[in-house]
C-alpha positions in Angstrom: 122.5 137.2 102.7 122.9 134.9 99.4 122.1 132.1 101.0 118.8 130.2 99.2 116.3 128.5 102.1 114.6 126.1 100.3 110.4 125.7 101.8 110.7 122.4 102.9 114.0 123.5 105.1 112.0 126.5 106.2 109.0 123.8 107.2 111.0 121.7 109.0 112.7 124.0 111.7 109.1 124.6 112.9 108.0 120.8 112.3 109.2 118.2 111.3 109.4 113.7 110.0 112.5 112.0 110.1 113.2 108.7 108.8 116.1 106.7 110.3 118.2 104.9 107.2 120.5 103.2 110.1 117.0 101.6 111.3 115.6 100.7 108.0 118.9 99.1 107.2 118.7 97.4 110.7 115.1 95.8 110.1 115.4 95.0 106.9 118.6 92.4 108.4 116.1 91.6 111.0 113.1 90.5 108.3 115.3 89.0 106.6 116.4 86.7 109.3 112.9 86.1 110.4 111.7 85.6 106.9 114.2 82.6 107.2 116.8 84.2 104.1 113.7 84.8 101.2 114.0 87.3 99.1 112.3 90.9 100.2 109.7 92.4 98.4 109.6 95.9 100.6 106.2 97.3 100.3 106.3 101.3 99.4 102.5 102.0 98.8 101.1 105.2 99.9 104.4 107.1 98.9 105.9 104.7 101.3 102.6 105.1 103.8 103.8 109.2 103.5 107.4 108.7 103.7 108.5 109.4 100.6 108.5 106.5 98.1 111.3 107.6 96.2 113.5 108.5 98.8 112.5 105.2 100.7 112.8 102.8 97.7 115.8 103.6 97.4 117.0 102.6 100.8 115.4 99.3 101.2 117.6 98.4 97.4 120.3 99.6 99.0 119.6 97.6 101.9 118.9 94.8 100.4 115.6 94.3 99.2 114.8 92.0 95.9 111.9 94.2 94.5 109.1 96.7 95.7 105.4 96.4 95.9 103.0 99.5 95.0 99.5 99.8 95.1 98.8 101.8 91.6 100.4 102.3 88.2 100.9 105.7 89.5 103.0 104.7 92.5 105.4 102.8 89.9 105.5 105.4 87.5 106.6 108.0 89.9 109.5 105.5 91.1 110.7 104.8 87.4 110.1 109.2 86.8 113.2 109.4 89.9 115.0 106.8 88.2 113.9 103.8 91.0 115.5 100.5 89.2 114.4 97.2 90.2 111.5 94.9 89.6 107.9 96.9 91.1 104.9 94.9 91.3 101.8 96.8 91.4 99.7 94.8 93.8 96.0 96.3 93.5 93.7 96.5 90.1 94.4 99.3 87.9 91.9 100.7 85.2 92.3 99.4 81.6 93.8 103.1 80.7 97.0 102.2 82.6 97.9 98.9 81.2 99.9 100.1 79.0 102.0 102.0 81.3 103.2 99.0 83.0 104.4 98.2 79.3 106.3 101.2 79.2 107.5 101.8 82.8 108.9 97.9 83.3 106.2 97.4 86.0 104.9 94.0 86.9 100.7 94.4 87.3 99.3 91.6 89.3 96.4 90.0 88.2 93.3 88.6 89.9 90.7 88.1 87.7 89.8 87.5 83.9 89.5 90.8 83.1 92.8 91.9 84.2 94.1 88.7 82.3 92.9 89.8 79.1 93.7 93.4 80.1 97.7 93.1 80.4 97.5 90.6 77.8 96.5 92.9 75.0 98.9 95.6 76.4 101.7 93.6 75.5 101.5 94.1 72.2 104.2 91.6 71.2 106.1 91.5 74.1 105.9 89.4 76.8 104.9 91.2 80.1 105.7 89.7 83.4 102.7 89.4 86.0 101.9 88.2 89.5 98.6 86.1 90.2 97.4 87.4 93.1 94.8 85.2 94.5 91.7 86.2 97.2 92.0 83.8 100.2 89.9 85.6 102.2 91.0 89.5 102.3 88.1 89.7 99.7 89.4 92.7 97.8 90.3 91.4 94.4 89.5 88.1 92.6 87.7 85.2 92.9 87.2 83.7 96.5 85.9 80.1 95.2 88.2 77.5 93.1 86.8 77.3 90.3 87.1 80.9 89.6 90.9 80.5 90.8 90.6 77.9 88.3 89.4 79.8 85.4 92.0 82.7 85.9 94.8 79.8 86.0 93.2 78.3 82.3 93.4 82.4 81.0 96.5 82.6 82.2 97.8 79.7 80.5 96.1 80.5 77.2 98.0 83.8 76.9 101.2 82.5 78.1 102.6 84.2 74.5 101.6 87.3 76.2 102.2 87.0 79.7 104.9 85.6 82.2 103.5 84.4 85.5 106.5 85.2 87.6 104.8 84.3 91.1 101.2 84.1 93.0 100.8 86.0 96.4 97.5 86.9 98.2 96.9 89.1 101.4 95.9 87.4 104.5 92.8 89.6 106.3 93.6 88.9 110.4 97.5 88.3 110.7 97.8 90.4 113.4 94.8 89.0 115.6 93.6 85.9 114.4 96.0 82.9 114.4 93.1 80.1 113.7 91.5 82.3 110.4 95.6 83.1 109.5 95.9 78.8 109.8 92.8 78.1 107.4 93.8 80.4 104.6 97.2 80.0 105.1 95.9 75.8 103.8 93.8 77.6 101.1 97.4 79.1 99.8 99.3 76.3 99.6 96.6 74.0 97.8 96.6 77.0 95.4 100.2 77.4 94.7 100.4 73.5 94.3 98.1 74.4 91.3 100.0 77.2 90.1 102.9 75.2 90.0 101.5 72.2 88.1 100.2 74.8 85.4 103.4 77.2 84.8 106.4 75.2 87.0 108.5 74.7 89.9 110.0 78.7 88.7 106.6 79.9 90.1 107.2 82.0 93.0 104.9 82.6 95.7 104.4 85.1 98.7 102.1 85.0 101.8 103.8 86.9 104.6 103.6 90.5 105.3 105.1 91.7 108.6 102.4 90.4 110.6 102.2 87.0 109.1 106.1 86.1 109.6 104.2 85.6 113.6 102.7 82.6 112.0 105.3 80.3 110.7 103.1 78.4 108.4 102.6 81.2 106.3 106.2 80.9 105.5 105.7 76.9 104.1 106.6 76.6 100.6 106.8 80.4 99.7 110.3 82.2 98.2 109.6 86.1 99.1 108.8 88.3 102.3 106.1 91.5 101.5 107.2 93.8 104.8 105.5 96.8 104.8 105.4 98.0 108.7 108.2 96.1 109.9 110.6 98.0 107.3 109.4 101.1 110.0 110.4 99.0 112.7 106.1 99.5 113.5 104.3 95.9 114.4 100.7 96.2 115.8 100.5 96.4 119.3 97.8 93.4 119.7 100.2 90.8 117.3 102.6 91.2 120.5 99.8 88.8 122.4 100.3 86.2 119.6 101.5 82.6 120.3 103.9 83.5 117.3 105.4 86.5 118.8 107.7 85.6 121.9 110.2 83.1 118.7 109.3 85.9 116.1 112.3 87.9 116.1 110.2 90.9 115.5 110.9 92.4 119.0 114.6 93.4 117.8 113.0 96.1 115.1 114.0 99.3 115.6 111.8 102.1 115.2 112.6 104.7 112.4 110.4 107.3 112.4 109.8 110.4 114.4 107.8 113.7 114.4 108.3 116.4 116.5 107.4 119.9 116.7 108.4 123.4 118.1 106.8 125.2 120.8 106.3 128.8 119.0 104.8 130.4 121.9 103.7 129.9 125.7 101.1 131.7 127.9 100.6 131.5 131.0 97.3 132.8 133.0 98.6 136.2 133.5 98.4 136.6 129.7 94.9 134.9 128.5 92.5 137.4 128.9 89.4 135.8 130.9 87.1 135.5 127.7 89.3 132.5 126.5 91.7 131.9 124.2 91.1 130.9 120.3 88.7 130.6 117.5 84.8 131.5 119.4 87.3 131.5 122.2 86.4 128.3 123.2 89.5 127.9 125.2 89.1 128.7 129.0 92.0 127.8 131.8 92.1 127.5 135.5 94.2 129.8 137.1 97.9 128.6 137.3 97.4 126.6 133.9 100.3 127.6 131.4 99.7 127.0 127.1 101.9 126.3 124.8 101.1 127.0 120.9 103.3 124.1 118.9 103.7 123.9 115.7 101.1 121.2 113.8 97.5 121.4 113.2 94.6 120.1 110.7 97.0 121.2 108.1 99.0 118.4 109.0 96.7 115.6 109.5 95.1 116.0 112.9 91.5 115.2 113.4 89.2 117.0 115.4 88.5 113.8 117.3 91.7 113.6 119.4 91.1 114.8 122.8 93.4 112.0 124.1 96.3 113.4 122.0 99.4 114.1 124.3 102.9 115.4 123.0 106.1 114.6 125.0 108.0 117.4 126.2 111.1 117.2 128.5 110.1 113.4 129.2 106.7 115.1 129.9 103.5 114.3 128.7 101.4 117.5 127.7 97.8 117.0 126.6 95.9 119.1 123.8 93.6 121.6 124.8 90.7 122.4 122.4 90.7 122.1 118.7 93.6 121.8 116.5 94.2 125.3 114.8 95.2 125.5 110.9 98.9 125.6 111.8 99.4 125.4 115.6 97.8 123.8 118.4 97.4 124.1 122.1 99.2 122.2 124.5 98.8 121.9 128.5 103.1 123.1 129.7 101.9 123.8 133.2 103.8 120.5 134.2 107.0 121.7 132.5 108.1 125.1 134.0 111.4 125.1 132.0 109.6 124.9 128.6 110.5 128.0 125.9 109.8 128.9 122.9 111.3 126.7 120.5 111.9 123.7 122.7 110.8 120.8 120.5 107.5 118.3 121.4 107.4 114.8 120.6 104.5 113.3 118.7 106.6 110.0 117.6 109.5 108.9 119.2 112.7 106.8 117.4 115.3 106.7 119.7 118.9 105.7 118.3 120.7 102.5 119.0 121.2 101.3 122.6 119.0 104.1 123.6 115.9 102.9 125.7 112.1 102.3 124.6 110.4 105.2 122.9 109.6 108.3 125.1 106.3 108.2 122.6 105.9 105.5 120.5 104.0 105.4 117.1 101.4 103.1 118.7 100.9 105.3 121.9 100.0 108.2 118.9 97.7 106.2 117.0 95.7 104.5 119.8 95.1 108.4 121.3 94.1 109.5 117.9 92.4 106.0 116.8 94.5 105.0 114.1 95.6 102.4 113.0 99.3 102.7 112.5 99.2 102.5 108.5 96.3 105.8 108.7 98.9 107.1 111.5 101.4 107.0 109.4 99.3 109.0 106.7 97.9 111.3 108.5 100.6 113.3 109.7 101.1 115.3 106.3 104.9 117.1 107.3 107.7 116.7 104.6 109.7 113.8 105.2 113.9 114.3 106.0 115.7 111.0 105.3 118.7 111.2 107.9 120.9 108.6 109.2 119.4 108.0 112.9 116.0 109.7 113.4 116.3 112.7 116.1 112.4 113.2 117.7 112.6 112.3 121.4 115.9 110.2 122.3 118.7 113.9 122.2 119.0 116.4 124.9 115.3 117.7 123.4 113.6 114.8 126.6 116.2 116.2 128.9 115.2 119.5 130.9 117.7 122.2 130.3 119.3 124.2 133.4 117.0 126.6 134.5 117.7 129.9 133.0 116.3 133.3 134.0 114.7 134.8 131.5 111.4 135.3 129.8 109.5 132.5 128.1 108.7 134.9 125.2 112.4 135.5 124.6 
């Protein structure tokens, strides 16, 4: 055999993360049309929240999106290192040591504060680097919360406008997803601030409020040109923004989840083979009689907690629960409900069924909230190599279907 199995294909027969490009192409239509036809800044921070930032970036241009949004220099440089064209603003503060790498790399470095103005401006060095105010409403991260201090930052700005470009403003809103009066007030504290903006460098001043939880509030779309999706490219919206008074003339309900994770079933006992002293590190694993395991392929190696006693996986439109601790590499699962499972039947973690197909057999939500996640950490956690495909395949195939009975060992 010549044949050359690369590890990441050798990784993904046991376990694997799909992405759906059909459903990223999909929801970026849908933000688009929600977002009222502004331009798309995708957010891609967190390689992509762990999907593969390069691999993503691509898709959303391709899709349609205007420009990205990273958190780091880092993030942008590794786009520009796999040849990722197209404007990337780096949203968060950087050290002084990487100014000059947005220089280099063609990166846009928002600024927030003075420091950061006088920072990018001497990195210029002659030529004239484009930035994005980014301006603290309330998230409270970066810059100054009170006006004059938005002030002073405007007056910096201005005095280095040899040096600097101010190509838009955009600030982060802290509570779009659960808070529709605190989304209204800073939503008021945006717009008096962009009118400022605009009297200092022009009408050309962009400016950005909405991430995929604040398209729910329509006022956050008033007088602003761009769209920051970050979940909503996933097809993912927080399960509490669904009770908004924003949500039922959203739009958001026609996303379409992308993302899946699934894993195989590498081996299955049943009480006949656990010896009665228990099964597992300190053998801390004990089962009533008739209870049947399954070993499945993820562990602590790939992002689970300790803490997730709740966890169930999906198997044959079953749901399976953990039992004990999640090992390095494989964990234990409760089959006894499935009687037709075998070794290397797939479980569902994360669901994305294909178009026309019906509701998630496990959603990303139903995952984080038995692990509790929030669905940006869920979407770190789970540390598996990423496999762009056209429709995602975890959950909605003949994997949720139960196969014909066939006679035959479950350790065949």
């Amino acid at each position: 055999m010549n044949e050359t199995i690369s590890a990441d294909r050798a990784a993904a027969a046991r376990l694997e993360k799909t992405v759906s490009g059909s459903a990223i192409r999909h929801n970026m239509g849908i933000l688009r049309k929600v977002g009222g036809g502004r331009r798309i800044m995708a957010v891609v921070k967190g390689d992509a929240y762990g999907l593969g930032a390069p691999a993503i970036s691509r898709v959303v241009l391709a899709a349609g999106a205007d420009a990205l949004a990273v958190d780091t220099v880092a993030e942008g440089v590794e786009l520009r290192e796999h040849r990722v064209a197209g404007p990337v603003v780096v949203m968060d503060a950087d050290v002084d040591e990487n100014a000059a790498a947005c220089v280099i790399h063609r990166l846009t470095p928002a600024v927030a504060n003075l420091a950061q103005v006088r920072r990018h401006a001497a990195a210029a060095s002659g030529r004239r680097t484009t930035v994005w105010l980014r301006t603290n409403i309330g998230f409270n991260r970066f810059g100054p919360r009170d006006e004059k201090g938005f002030d002073d930052v405007l007056a910096a700005l201005a005095d280095a406008s040899g040096a600097l470009r101010v190509a838009g403003m955009f600030a982060h809103l802290s509570s779009a997803a659960t808070d529709p009066s605190e989304t209204a007030a800073q939503v008021r504290v945006f717009r008096g601030r962009v009118a400022k903006a605009r009297e200092v460098f022009g009408a050309s001043c962009q400016a950005s409020l909405a991430a995929t939880h604040g398209l729910l509030h329509p006022d956050a779309l008033t007088g602003t040109d761009w769209i920051r999706p970050g979940l909503g490219v996933y097809g993912l919206v927080d399960p509490g923004s669904r009770h908004l008074p924003g949500w039922p003339r959203s739009g958001l309900d026609e996303l379409r989840p992308a993302i899946s994770v699934r894993a195989r079933l590498l081996e299955i006992l049943t009480t006949a083979d656990i010896v009665a002293d228990g099964v597992g590190y300190d053998r801390t694993i004990r089962l009533p009689s008739g209870t049947d395991l399954a070993a499945v392929a993820i562990g602590f190696a790939h992002g689970l907690a300790r803490a997730n006693e709740r966890l169930t996986g999906v198997l044959h439109g079953a749901r399976c629960p953990i039992v004990g601790r999640p090992g390095m590499d494989c964990t234990m699962f409760d089959v006894t409900a499935v009687p037709t499972a075998r070794p290397g039947d797939w479980m569902t973690f994360i669901d994305a069924p294909g178009p026309g197909a019906a509701w998630p057999a496990k959603s990303a939500a139903e995952t984080a909230a038995e692990l509790g996640l929030s669905l940006y950490e869920l979407l770190a956690t789970f540390r598996i190599p990423v496999r762009l495909t056209e429709h995602a395949t975890a959950g909605s195939g003949a994997e949720q279907t139960p196969e014909p009975h066939r006679e035959r060992s479950r350790h065949a």
